[in-house]
TORKOL-4160 file (C-alpha; in steps of 0.2 Angstrom, whole numbers, padded with zeros to 4 digits, m for minus):
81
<pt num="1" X="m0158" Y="m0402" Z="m0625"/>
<pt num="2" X="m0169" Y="m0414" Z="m0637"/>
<pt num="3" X="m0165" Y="m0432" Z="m0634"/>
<pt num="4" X="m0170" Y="m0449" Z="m0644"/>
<pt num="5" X="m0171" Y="m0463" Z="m0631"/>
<pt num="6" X="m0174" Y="m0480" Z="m0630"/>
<pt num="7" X="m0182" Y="m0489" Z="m0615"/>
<pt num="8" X="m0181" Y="m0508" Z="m0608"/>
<pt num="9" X="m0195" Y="m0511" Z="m0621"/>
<pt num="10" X="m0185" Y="m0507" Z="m0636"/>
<pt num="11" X="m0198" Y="m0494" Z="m0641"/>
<pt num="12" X="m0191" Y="m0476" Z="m0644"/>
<pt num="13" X="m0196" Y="m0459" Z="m0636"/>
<pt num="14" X="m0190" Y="m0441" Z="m0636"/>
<pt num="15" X="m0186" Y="m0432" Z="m0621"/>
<pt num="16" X="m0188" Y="m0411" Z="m0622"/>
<pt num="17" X="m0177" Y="m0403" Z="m0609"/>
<pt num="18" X="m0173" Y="m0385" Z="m0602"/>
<pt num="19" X="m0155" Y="m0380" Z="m0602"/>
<pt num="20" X="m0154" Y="m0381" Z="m0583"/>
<pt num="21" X="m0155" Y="m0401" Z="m0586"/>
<pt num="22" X="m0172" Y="m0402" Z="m0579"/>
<pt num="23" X="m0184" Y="m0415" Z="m0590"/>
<pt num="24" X="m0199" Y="m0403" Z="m0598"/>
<pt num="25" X="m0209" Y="m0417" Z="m0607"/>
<pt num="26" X="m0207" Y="m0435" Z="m0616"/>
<pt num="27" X="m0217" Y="m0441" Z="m0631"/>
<pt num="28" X="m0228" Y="m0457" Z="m0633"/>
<pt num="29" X="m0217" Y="m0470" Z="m0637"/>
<pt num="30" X="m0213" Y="m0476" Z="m0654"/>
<pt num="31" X="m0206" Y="m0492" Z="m0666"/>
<pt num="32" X="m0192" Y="m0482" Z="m0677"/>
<pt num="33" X="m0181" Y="m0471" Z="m0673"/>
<pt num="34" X="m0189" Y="m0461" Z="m0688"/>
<pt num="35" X="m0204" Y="m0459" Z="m0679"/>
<pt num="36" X="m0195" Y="m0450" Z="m0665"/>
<pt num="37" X="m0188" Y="m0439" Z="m0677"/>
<pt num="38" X="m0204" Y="m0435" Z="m0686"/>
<pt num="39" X="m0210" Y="m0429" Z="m0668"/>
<pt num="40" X="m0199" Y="m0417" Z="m0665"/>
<pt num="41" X="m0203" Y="m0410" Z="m0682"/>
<pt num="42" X="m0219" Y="m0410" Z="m0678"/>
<pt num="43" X="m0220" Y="m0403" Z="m0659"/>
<pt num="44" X="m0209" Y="m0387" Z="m0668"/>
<pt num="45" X="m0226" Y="m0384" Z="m0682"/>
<pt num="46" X="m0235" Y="m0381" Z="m0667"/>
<pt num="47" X="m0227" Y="m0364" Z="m0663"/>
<pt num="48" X="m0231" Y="m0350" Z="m0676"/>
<pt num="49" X="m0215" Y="m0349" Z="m0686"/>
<pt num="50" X="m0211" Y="m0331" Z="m0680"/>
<pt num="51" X="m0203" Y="m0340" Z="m0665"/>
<pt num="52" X="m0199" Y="m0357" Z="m0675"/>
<pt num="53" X="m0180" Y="m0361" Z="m0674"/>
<pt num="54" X="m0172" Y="m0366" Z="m0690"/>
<pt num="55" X="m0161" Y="m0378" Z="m0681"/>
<pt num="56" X="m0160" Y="m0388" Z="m0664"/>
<pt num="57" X="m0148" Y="m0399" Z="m0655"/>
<pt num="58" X="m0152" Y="m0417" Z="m0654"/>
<pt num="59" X="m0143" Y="m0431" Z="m0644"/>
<pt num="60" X="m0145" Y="m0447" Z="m0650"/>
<pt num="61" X="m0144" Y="m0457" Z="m0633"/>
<pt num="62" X="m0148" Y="m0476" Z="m0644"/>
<pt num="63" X="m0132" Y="m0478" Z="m0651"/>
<pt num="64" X="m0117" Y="m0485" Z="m0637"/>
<pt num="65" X="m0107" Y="m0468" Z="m0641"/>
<pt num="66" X="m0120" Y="m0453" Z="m0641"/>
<pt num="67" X="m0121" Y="m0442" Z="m0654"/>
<pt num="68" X="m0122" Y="m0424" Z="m0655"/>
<pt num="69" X="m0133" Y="m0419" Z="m0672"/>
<pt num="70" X="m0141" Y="m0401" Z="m0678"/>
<pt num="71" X="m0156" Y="m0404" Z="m0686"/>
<pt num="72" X="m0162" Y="m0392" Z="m0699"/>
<pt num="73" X="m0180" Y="m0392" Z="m0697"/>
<pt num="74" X="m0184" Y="m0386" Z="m0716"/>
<pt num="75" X="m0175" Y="m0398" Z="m0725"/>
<pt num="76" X="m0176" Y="m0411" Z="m0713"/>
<pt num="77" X="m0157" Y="m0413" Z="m0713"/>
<pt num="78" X="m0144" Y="m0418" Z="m0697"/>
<pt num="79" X="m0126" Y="m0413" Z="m0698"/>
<pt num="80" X="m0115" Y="m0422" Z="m0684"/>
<pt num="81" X="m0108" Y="m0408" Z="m0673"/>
């Protein structure tokens, strides 16, 4: 699963994981939140859009209570889940 973090700095980061729970990769870190977002959007227009997904899971981990969200990648919309 996708996950927006913050670290001791305050600065944000994703986290890009496997579905076993096993960490794949984290991003540079970022000032906003909307940064963090912006590179999720942009690691997915790496891959050719044949295997593109319109949607992905995201956990917001910065908030006390995380949330769950699916993001559509095309319109750039989250729907809680």
């Amino acid at each position: 699963m996708i996950q927006i973090k913050k670290n001791k700095k305050g600065l944000f980061y994703v986290s890009y994981g496997a579905e076993n729970g096993e960490i794949l990769a984290h991003s540079e870190e970022f000032s906003t939140k909307q940064s963090a977002w912006k590179n999720i959007i942009a690691l997915y227009k790496l891959y050719p859009q044949s295997v593109e997904p319109l949607y992905v899971y995201v956990k917001d981990m910065t908030v006390k209570k995380p949330q769950v969200y699916l993001y559509n990648l095309t319109s750039k919309t989250k729907l809680k889940r």
